[in-house]
N, C-alpha and C positions, 0 to 999 in steps of 0.2 A: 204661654209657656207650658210644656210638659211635663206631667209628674214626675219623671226622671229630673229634669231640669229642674225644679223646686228641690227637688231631694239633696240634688246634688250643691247647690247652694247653702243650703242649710247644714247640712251634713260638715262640711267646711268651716262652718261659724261655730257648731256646736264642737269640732275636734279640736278646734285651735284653743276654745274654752276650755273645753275637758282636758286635755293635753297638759293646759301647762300647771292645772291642779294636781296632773297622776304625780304616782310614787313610782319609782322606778322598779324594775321587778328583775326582769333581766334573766327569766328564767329556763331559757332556751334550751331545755334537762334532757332532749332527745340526744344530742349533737355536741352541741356548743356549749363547754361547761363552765365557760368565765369570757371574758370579755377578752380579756389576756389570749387565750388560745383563738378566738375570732379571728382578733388583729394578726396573732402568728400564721394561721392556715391562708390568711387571704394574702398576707406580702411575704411571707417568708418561709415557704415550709417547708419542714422538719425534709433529713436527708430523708429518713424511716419512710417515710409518709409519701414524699417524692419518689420511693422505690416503689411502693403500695400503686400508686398509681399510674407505674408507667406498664401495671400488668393490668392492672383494672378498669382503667379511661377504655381503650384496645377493645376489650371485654365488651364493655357497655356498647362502644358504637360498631360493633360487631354487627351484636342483635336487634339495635333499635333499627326501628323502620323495615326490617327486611321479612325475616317470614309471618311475624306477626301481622306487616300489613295487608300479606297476600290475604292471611287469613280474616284478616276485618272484611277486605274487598267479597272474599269467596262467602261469610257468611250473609254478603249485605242480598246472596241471590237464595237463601233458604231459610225457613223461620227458626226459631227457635228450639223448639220441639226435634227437628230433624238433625241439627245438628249436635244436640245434645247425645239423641240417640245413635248417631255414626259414632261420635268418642264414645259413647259408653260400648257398642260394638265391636270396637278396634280394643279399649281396655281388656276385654273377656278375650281376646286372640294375644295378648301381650302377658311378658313374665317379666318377674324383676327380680336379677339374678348382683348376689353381691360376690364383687371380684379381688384377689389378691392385690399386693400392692402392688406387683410390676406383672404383668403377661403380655402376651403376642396377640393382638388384634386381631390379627387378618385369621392366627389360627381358631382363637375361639370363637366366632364368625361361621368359618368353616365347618368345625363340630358340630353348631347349632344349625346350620342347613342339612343334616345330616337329617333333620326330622321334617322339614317343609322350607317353602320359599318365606325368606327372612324381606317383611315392607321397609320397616324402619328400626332403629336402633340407635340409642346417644349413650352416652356414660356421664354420670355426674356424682361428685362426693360427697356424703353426709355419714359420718360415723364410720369412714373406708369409704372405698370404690365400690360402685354401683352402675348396673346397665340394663335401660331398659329397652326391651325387645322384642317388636312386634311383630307376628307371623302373619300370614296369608289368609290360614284357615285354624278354625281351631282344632282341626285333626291334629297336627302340627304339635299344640299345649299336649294333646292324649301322646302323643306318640313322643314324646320327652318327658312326660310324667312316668309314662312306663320303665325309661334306662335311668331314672334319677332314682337314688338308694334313701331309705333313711338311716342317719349317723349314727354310729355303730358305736353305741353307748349301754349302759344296762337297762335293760326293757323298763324298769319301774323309772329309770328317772328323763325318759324322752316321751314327748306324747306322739303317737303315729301320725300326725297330722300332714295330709300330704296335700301343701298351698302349692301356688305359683309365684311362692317367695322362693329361691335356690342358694347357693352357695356353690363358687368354683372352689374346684380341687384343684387344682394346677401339680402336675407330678415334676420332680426334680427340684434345681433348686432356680432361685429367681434371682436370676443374676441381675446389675445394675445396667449392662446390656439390652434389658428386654425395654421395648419403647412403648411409651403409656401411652392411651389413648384420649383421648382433646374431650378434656371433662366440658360440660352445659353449666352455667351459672344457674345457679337455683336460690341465691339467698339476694336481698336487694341491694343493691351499693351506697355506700354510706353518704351521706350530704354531705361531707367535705370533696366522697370524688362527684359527685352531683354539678356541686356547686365549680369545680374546677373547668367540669363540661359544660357547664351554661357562661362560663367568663369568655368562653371561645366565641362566643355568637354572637350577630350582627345587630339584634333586633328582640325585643319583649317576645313579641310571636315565635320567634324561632327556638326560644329558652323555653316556650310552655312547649311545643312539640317536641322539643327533644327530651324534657323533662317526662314527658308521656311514654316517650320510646324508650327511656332507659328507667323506667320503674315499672312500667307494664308486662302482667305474665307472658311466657313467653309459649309459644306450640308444645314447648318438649314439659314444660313445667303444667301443664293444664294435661298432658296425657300422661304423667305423673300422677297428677293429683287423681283423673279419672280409674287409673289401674288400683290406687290404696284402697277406693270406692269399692271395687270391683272384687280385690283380695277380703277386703270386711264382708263382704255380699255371702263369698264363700262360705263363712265363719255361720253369719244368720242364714244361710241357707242350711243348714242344719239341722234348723226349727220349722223354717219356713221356706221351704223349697223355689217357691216361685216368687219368692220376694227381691226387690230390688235395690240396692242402695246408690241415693243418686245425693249429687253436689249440688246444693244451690249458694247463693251472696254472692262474693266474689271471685269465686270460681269461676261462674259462669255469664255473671251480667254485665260482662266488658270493663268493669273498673278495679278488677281486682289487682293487687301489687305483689310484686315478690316478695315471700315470705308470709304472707297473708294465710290465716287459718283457714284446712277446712271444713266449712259444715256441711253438713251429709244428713238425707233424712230415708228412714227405713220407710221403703215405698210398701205399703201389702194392699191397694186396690188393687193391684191386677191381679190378685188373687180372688177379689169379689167380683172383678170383673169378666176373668175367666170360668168361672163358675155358676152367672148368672144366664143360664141359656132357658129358653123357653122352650119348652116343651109339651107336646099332647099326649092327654093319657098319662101315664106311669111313670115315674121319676124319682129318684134320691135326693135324700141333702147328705151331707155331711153332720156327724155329729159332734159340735162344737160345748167348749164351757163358756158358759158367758161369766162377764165381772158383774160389780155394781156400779160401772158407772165406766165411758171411754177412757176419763181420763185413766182409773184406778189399769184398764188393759194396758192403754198406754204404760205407765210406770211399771208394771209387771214383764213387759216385754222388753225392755231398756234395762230393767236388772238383769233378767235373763240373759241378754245378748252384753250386757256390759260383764258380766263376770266370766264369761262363755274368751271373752276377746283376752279379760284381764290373767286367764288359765290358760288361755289354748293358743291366742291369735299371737303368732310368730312377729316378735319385735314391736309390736305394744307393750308399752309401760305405763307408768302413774297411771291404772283407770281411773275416774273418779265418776259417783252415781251418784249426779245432782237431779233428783227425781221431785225434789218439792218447787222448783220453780216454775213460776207462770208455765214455762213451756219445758217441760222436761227433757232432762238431755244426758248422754254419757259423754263424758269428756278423757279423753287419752292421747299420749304422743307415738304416734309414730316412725321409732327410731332411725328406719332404712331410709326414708323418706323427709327426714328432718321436720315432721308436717305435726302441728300440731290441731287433734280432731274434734271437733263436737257432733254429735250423732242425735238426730231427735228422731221421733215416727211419726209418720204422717202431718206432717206442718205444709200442707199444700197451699197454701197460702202465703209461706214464705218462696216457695219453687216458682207464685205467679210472680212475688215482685221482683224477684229476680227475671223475671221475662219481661214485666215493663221496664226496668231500666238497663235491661239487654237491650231492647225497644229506641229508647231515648238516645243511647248509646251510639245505634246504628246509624239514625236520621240525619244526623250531622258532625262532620269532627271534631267540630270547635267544643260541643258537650262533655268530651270525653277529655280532652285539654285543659277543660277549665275547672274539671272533678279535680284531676291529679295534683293539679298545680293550688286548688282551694286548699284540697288535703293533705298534700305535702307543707304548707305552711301553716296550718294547722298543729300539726304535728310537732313542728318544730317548736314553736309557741306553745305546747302542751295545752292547747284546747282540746284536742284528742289525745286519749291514752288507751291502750294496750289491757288495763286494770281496768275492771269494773269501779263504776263509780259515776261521782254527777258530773262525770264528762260530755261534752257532745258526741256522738258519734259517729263514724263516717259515714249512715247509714242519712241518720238525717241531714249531716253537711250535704250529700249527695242530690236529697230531696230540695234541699235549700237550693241548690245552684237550679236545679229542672225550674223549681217556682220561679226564680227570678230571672231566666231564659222566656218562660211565658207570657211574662212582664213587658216584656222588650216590643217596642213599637219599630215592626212588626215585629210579632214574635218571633221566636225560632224555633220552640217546641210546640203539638197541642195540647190542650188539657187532656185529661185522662177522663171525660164523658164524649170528648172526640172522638179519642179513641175506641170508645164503645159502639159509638154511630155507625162507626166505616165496620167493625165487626160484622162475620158473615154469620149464617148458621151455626156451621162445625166450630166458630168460636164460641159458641155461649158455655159459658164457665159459674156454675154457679157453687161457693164452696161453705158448706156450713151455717147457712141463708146468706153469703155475702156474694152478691153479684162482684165475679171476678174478673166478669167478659171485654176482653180488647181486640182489637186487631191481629192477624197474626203477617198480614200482610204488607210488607213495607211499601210496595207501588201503588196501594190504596191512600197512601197517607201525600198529598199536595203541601208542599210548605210553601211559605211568603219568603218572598225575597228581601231576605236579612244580609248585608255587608258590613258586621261591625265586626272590626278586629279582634282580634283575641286580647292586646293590650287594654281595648276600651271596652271590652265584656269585665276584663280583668277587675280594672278600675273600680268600673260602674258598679259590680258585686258589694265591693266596698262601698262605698256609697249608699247602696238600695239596703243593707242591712244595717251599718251604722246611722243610720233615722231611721229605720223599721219599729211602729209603735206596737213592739211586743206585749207592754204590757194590757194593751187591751186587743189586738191582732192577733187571728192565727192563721198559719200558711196551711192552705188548700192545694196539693195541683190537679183536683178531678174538677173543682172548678176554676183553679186558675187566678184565683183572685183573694185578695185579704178576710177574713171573715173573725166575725165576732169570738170570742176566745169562750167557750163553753167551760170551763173551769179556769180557777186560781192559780195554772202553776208556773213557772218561769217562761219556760216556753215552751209552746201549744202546736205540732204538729200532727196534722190527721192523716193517719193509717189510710195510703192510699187504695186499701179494699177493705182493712175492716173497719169501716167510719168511726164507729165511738171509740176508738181506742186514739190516743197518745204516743205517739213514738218515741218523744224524747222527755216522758213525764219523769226521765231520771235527774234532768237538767236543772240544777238550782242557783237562783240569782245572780250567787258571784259568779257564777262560772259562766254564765250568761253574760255579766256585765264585763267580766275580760271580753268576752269574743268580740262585743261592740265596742270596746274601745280599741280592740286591736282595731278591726275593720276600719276606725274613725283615722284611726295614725297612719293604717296603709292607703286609706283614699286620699292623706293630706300629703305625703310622699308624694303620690302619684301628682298632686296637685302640681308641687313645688317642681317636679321633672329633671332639675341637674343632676342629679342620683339615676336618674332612669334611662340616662343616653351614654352608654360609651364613648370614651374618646378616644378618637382615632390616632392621635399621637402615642398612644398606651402600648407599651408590648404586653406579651402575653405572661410574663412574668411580674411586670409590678401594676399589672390592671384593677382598680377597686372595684366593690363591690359595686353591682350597676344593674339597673333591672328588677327582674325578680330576686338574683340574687341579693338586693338592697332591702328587700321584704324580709328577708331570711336572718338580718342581721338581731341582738337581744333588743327587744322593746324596751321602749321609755313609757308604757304604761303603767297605772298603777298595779301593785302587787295586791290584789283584794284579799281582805282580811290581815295584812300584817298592818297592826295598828304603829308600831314603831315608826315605820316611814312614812304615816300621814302627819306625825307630828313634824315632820321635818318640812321645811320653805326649798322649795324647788324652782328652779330657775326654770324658765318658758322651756316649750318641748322643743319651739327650733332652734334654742340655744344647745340644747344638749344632743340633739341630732346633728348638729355644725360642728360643735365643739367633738366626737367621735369622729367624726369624718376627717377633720384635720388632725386629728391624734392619727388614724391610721395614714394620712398623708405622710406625716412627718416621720414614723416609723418608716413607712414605705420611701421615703428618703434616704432613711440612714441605711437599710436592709440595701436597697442598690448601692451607697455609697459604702458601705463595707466589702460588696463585692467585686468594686471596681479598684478597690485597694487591696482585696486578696487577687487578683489579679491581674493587679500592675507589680506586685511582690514577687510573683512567682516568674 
């Protein structure tokens, strides 16, 4: 028998045990704010809400699957690196111009070819109308910097700052006549219209894929986030001429979500690296102040450019200079852009993991499936939050699903010293003595012929982590396999480049011990299976909850730490998973039989 196969056995004796000890918690604090509202959004919902969603469902299956996957397909023939640098290129030739509430397309279009050939162009609302708009060349940005004025206010109280942030003037008046232009979704859609799009589907697999397409960034939303990059670059380019600011996390490493923050790291190697030329005989330096110490430069450059943004940088607010943290950082919102930012320098090491799991990403679908749909219910369960804290984070949910993909007999991903193997020359990466060297090449990399479904990856996740012996295990994925836990703390993930570190040394016990008891309830779910098959007799109106969407429903786990509900005697967990199901039955009863009596009335 196979160590998945023992796992998986055991894991089933152990939930059934645990289960019917939990306390109910029912905290579902993302979404779902009672049990009451569940029941209503899955059989009955609200007319409001019915309205909401016959613009929003539309919306969603718009964009899922379509340009986004051209663009999966198109980055899987370039690495990392290069396509980083085409968007950030395209960024530096784009403006982002904010527009009245009603104007003429086709004319302001017009206008703006007046300066160059216009590539691309969307509109999207955050704070007002917003359009952004990409030229050919960047002659193009000069030669409409030049006819743009600054607003004719008293000299002391406007600063001359001339971005490729704009504002239309539109002359006359704006009649209701004038026809708006087909805003881009830019904020994520809510898991009740989520959940309304995965009740349509045939199959587990086809809920995790759509669930990917309709929470995944989308082309216009990632050259969004690359122009805010590029508009701040402006700002520290001030200081630093040849400095770069570039997005790493999930901006860039294929799992980011809409709405997701971003972080951005003030790049100045290429400033050492442009500089460092050899030469015979007679030469210059530059004369520089040194600090006492990188980090002391670091924080001095991050005040400087965080006060520089929080004075001068157009539609930045709340700065804030958290400069005493492990890895210091500016943090601000960016209003035009609805984006909220964190800014560090030089964290090259965060820009590599973001290329391994750009990496992991590409290699197979199913990875990128099983990230969203881990994290999406995650989230909902509030094992992940938004607030700092000893939450897990998505950083190492993410690492968690890679590990347990390694696991898989045959695998599906390699470990991350594989990936160093197939590394050519031009990849050797060495960052602050941490060998950071991988592949950049994805036709180097040979995988095993893996055919498990996305349902039984799904599953099995559950399973491999509720018996995971945390407390003496720690997840590795450079080697791939479980290893001895080098310190005391809840749970032990190792920095896939900088070994002695901890990823998730913020994680404490209980919040640990939820996540394995959820995982323990969702592999016994998955066990029991009536909940996870739609029934074909079901219309689409009084369909229950089936699937993944049966994951997403409030846990009957314990609430860790309310000591009140441990004194209380709770009935077995499948009593009270049976007993919900037939409350929303009989609800979903009466909810059709009221409407087949308001209309046999009418």
């Amino acid at each position: 028998m196979s160590i998945h196969s023992h796992r998986r056995a055991s894991v089933y004796a152990c939930a059934r045990l645990k289960l019917t000890m939990a306390a109910s918690f029912g905290v579902c604090r993302l979404r779902f704010r009672s049990l009451r509202r569940v029941e209503r959004f899955f059989i009955g919902l609200e007319s409001q809400t019915q309205r909401r969603l016959t613009s929003t469902i539309p919306a969603i299956k718009a964009h899922a699957g379509k340009d986004t996957a051209k663009a999966v397909k198109k980055a899987n023939d370039k690495t990392f690196r290069a396509i980083q640098e085409e968007r950030r290129e395209r960024a530096e030739r784009s403006v982002l111009i904010s527009c009245p509430p009603r104007f003429n397309e086709k004319k302001f279009l017009d206008y703006l070819s007046n300066h160059g050939t216009i590539n691309k162009h969307f509109f999207y609302s955050s704070y007002g109308a917003y359009a952004v708009v990409e030229f050919s060349s960047k002659e193009s940005i000069t030669s409409l910097k030049e006819k743009t004025n600054i607003p004719a206010v008293e000299h002391e109280a406007a600063v001359p700052f001339k971005s490729r942030l704009l504002s239309l003037k539109w002359p006359g008046s704006q009649s209701n006549n004038q026809s708006m232009p087909n805003f881009q979704e830019q904020s994520p859609p809510s898991i009740g219209d989520i959940t309304k799009l995965l009740l349509e589907k045939d199959s587990v697999d086809e809920q995790l894929i759509c669930l990917t397409e309709a929470l995944q960034i989308t082309e216009e939303n990632i050259s969004l986030r690359f122009l805010v990059c590029s508009l701040l670059g402006d700002i520290a380019g001030a200081y630093f001429p040849e400095c770069i600011i570039r997005p790493f996390g999930s901006t860039v490493n294929s799992f980011g979500k809409l709405g997701c923050d971003v972080d951005m790291i003030l790049d100045l190697d290429g400033i050492y690296a442009k500089s460092q030329k050899k030469a015979s005989g007679l030469s210059l330096e530059y004369q520089v102040k040194r600090g006492a110490s990188e980090r002391a430069v670091t924080q001095s450059i991050l005040s400087v450019i965080g006060k520089c943004v929080d004075q001068f940088g157009p539609g930045c607010v709340g700065v804030q200079n958290i400069l005493q943290a492990r890895c210091p950082l500016v943090r601000f919102s960016h209003q035009p852009s609805g984006f909220q930012c964190d800014l560090t320098a030089n964290n090259r090491v965060a820009m590599k993991s973001s290329e391994l799991l750009f990496l992991y990403g590409q290699l197979d679908p199913r990875v990128r499936h099983l990230v969203f749909s881990v994290r999406c219910w995650a989230r909902v369960h509030s094992i992940t939050s938004s607030i700092p804290g000893a939450w897990i984070t998505n950083f190492s949910l993410t690492v968690m699903v890679v590990f347990f993909l390694q696991q898989r007999s045959p695998p599906i991903l390699p470990t991350l010293d594989r990936l160093k193997e197939l590394a050519g020359p031009s990849d050797k990466c060495v960052i602050e003595g941490n060998d950071c060297t991988i592949v950049s090449d994805l036709s180097k990399i040979a995988l095993q012929n893996n055919t498990d479904t996305l349902a039984t990856l799904l599953q099995e996740f559950f399973e491999f982590y509720g018996n995971f012996p945390f407390n003496k295990a720690s997840i590795n994925i450079r080697k791939g396999k479980e290893q001895t836990k080098p310190e005391t703390t809840a749970l032990y993930i190792q920095n896939p480049f900088e070994t002695t570190l901890n990823v998730s040394k913020n994680v404490n016990a209980t919040q640990l011990e939820r996540f394995v008891k959820l995982c323990q309830e969702s592999a016994w779910l998955f066990q029991k299976g009536d909940i996870l098959n739609r029934s074909s007799s079901e219309s689409a109106e009084s369909v229950l909850p089936w699937g993944f969407t049966a994951l997403l429903l409030p846990s009957v786990t314990s609430g860790a730490g309310v000591k009140s509900r441990r004194k209380r005697k709770l009935e077995p967990a499948s009593s009270r998973i049976k007993n919900l199901l037939d409350s929303l039955k009989i609800k979903g009863a009466e909810t059709v039989s009221k409407k087949g009596s308001a209309n046999s009335s009418r």
